[in-house]
N, C-alpha and C positions, 0 to 999 in steps of 0.2 A: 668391431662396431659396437657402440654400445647400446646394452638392453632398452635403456630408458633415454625418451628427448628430455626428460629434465627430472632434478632431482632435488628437495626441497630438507635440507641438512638441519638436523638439532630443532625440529621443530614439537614445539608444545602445544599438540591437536587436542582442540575441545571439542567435542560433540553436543548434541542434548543429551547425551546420556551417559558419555564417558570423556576422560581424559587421558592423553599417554603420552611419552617423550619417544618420539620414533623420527627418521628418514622418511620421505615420500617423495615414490618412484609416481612417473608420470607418462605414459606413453599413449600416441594418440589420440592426445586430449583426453584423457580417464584415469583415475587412480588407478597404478598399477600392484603397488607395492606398499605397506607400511610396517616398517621393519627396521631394527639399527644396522648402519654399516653396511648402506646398500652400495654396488657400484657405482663407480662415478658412471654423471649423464653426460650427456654433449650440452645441456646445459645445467647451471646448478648457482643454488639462492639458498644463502647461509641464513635461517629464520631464529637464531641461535638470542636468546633472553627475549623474545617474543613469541605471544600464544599466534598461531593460525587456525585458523577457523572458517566451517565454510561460508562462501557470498551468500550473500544476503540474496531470498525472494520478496520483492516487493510485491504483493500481490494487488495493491489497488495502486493506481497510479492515473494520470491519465494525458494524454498523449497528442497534439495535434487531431483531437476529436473534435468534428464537426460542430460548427457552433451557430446558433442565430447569427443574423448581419446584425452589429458591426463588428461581433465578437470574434476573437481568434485566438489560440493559444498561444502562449510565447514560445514553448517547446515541440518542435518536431524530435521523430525518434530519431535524429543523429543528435541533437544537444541533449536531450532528455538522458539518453541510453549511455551519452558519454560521462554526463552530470551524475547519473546512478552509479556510474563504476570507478567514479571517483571517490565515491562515497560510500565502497567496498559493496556494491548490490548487483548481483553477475545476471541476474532473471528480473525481468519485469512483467506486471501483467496487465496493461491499459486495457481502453473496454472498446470494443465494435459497435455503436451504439445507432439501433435502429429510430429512423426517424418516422412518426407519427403519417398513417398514410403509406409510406413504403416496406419496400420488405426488408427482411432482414437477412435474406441473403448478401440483397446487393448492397448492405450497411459493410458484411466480412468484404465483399472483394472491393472493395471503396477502402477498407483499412486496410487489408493487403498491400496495396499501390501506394499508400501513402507509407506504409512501413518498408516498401522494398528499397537494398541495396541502401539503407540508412542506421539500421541498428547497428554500434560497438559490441553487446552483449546481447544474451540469447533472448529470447520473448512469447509468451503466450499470449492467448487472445482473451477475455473474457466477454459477453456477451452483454447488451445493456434492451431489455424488450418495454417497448414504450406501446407498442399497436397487438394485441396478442388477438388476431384476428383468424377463424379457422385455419386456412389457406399456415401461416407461421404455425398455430399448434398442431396443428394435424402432417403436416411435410416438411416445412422448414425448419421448426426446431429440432424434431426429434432425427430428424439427416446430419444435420448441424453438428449435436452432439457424438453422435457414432463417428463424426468427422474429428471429434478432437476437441469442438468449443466444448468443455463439460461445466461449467458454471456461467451463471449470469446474475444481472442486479435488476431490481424494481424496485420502483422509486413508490414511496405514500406522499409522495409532495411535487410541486416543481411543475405546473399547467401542463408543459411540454411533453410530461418525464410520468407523469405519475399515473398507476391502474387504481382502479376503485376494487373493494374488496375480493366484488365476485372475481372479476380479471384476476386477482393474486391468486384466489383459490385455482382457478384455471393452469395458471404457469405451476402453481406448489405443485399439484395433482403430476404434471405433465415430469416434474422433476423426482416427484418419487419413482413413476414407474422409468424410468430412464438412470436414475443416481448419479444424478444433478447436483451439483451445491449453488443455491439462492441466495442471493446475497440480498439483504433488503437495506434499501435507506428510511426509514422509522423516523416520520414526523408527520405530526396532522397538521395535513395542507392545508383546511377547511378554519382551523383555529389562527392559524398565521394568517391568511389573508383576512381573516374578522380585525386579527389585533394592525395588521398593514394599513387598512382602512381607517380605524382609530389613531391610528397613530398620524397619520398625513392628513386627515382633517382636524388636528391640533398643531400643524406645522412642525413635527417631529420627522424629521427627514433624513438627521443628519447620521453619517456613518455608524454611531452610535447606537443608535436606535435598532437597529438590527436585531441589537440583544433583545429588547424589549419585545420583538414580536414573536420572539420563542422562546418566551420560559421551558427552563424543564420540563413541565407539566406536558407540553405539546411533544417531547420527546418519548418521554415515559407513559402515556397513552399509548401512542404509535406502537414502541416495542410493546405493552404488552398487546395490542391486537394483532398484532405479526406472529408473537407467541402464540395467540389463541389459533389462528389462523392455520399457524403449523401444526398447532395439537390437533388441527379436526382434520387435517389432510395424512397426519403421521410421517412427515415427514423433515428431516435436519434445514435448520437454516441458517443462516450466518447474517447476524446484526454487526453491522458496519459503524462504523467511526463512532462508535459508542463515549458520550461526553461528562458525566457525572454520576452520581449517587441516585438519582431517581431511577433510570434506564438499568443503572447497576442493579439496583433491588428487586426489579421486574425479574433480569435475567438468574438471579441467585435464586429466585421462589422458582421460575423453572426446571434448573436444575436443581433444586431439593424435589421438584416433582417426576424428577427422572424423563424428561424431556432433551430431545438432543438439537440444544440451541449453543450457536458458537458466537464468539463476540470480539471483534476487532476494538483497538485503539490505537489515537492515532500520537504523532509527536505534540502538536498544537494543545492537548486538552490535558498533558503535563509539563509544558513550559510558558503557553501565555495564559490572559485571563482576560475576562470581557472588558476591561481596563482598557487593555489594547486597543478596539473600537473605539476608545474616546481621545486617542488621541490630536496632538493639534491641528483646527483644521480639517482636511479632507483626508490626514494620514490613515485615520482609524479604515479604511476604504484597504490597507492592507493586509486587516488581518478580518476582514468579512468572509464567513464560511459557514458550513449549516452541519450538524449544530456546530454554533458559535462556542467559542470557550471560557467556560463560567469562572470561577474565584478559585483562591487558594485553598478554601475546603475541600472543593469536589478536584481538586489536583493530585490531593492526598485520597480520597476513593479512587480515583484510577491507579495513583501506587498500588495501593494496599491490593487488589483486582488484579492487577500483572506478576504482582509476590506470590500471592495464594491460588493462582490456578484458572481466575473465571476467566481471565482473555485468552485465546488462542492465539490471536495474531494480532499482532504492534506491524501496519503500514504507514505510507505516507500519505495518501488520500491524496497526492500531487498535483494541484491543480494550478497549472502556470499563466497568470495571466500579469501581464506588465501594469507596473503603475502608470506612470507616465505616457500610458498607449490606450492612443483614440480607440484600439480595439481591445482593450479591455479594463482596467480599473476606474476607468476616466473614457465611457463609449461615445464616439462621434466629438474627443477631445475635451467634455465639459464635466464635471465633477456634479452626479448626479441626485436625487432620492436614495439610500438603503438599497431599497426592493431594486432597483435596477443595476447596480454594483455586481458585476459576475463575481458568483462566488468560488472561492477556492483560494488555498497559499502553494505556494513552492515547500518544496520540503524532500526531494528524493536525493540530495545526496546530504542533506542533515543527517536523517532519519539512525543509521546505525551511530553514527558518532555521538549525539543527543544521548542516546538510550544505554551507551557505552559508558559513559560519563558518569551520567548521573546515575543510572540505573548499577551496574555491575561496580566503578569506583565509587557510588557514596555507600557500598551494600543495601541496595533496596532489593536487586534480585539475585543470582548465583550469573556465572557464566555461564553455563549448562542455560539456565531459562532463557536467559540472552539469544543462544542459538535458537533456541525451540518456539520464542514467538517472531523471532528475524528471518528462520532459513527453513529448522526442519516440519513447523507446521503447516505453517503455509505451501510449499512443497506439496504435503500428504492432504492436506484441504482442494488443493487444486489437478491433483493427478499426475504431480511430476516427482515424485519420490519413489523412488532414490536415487533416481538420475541426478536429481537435485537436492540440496539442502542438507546435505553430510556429507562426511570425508571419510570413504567407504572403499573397498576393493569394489571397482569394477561404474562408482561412480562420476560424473563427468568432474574433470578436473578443476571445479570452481570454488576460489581458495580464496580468503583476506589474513595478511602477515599484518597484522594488529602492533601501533607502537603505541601501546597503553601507556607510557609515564610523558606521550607529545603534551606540549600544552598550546591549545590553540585558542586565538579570539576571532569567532567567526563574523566574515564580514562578506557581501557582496562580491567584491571584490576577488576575492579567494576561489571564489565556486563556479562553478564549469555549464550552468544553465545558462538560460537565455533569456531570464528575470531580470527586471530593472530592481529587486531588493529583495531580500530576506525577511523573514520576521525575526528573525533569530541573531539580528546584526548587533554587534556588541557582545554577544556571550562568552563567557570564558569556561572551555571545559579542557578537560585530557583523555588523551586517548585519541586516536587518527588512525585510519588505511594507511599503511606507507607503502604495501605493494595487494596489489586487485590482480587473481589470476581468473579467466573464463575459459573453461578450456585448455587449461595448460599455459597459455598465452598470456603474455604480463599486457593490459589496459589499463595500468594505473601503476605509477613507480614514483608517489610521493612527490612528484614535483610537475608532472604534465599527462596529460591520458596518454597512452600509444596502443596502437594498431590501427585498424583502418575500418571508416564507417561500411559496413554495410556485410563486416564479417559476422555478424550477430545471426544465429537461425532462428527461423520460426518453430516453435513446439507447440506438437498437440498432445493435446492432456488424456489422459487414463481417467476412467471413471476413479471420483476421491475419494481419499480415506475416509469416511466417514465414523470412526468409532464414538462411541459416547465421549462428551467431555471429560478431562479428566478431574477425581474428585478434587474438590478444593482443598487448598492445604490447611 
């Protein structure tokens, strides 16, 4: 009988940290073996002039979460989770998002039911606290987390979504003494709705406009008082979908102040530009998202940012809502004001291929860094490393057999979500997944997903890694 269920031949393993020409032995569902000239398996995938690398963790995503009437997401966790693993991403982490008024326990087992017996690949939870009311700080967060949720987000904006300072300080506090990672969304609520205001008593409405009610400026405040915020509680935080050169410079003077501030980007804010909103018509309505995505200058700060070290983690921020649906781009069917345009794009099985492309084939970053803001940081940011995000003795067996010289023009069409369009339609890059392993088990083989919904487990996370940023290059 043989040692290994499968065996993964002439493969060219990249790490974030290392590279080697070895075999990979694979026995239930864990790397077993990495070494030449293993036994043959009972099964076996010649990865031979191809790198393999591990799946991707998408760490912000989001998921058939709960939404005002009339809004609904496009993707539930079987198109989502199938659409991510087409797109070589074997771990997702949508949010639990407590609504204003309830708790937040019954926010988890509300997402529970809606993730069971539907996930293709594996899934954590992350938390979203809108109500941080004793009752949540005092028993249900800190239960929560000993349970496995170990991060969550607060919002500085969003009526529904957002805490006012003292509130942040409340949840920061409650995340240091617990080693928590906070994820914030960094924008002043308070200045957007003044410029919302101004802008719709001038009949400024149109999808466009969006950009105009968040300048930078409304960004780059926000981070830095999330930064100050952090500095007076002492504790790490993670600024999310981090969009240009203002927010950048906050986070750079941070960390020259030896502060442990982490900072996500996303695909959007190095392939479109606020352009995109003005497209014709009600199109621009597709690429509405907060922050919005600025010009070709601040396209080149977020290169420059993922080369030298300040991002941690490159997600997709995936937020699925259909164009052409009464419950979402176009709510109650009719093509609305800006402000009422749900925001968010599609983007989770772009996300590796995008960054694949442009990033590792035009050389903006190495392969190495490719892994380290796709699989192995986010992993150690969220408490699933090294179960996840490398290709390790003893780590779960989730693999992408990378056909870096594919040339692909992506189109709607092509992609495995539940989206009525792409932002990304028309693009032409190289480089594709031709084979997705989760666990050993092949969900993706270059031409159709395979396995079965609802084989995906729930993971709970390990308090995060939390080390200092690393210095910038």
């Amino acid at each position: 009988m043989s040692k290994f269920d499968l065996v993964i031949r002439n493969a060219h393993v990249v790490t974030a940290a290392d590279a080697m020409r070895c075999d990979i032995g694979v026995s239930g569902g864990r790397v077993a073996a990495l070494a030449h000239d293993l036994p043959k398996g009972r099964n076996e995938i010649d990865a031979a002039g191809r790198y393999v690398l591990p799946g991707g963790v998408d760490g912000h995503c989001h998921l058939e979460q709960p939404m005002p009437a009339p809004m609904k997401m496009a993707d539930d966790f079987a198109s989502g989770t199938r659409s991510a693993a087409c797109g070589g991403t074997t771990t997702v982490i949508p949010f639990a998002a407590q609504q204003k008024g309830h708790s937040l326990r019954a926010a988890v087992e509300d997402y529970h039911r809606r993730a069971e017996g539907k996930a293709l690949i594996d899934y954590a939870f992350h938390l979203i606290v809108t109500d941080p009311t004793a009752t949540v700080l005092n028993e249900e967060l800190p239960l929560l987390l000993r349970e496995g949720y170990t991060s969550f987000k607060i919002y500085m904006t969003y009526d529904e979504l957002k805490l006012d300072d003292g509130q942040i300080l409340d949840v920061l506090a409650l995340a240091r003494e617990h080693g928590a990672m906070a994820m914030v969304h960094a924008e002043n609520s308070e200045c957007i709705a003044w410029l919302t205001r101004r802008l719709e008593a001038a009949g400024r409405t149109a999808p466009r406009f969006h950009a105009d009610a968040r300048p930078m400026l409304v960004e780059r405040e926000a981070t830095h008082r999330a930064i100050a915020l952090s500095e007076l509680v002492d504790v790490p935080i993670l600024i999310v979908h981090v969009s240009g050169r203002e927010a950048v410079e906050q986070i750079r003077w941070a960390h020259g102040h030896g502060l442990r501030i982490y900072a996500e980007t996303c695909p959007q804010y190095l392939f479109l530009t606020a352009d995109a909103l003005g497209l014709d018509g009600y199109q621009g309505a597709k690429c509405v998202c907060s922050p919005q995505p600025r010009d070709l200058a601040n396209q080149q700060v977020i290169w420059d940012a993922l080369a030298d070290g300040l991002f941690t983690v490159f997600s997709s921020d995936h937020a699925p809502f259909g164009y052409d649906d009464p419950r979402g781009k176009k709510p109650g069917g009719k093509e609305v004001p800006f402000q009422y345009i749900p925001n968010g794009i599609p983007g989770l099985e772009t996300r590796l291929p995008l960054l694949f492309s442009e990033g590792v084939g035009k050389g903006r970053i190495t392969l190495n860094r490719f892994v380290e803001l796709t699989a192995t940081n986010p992993a150690k940011l969220y408490g699933l490393y090294p179960r996840k995000g490398t290709i390790a003795i003893g780590a779960d067996a989730d693999m992408v057999i990378w056909e870096a010289a594919r040339e692909v023009t992506i189109s709607n069409g092509m992609l495995h979500h539940a989206v009525d369009y792409t932002p990304y339609e028309g693009m032409r890059i190289t480089g594709w997944p031709a084979v997705t392993l989760s666990r050993g088990e092949v969900v993706w083989d270059a031409s159709e997903p395979q396995g079965r919904s609802g084989r995906g487990r729930f993971l709970k996370c390990d308090r995060p890694d939390l080390a200092r940023p690393a210095p910038q290059r």
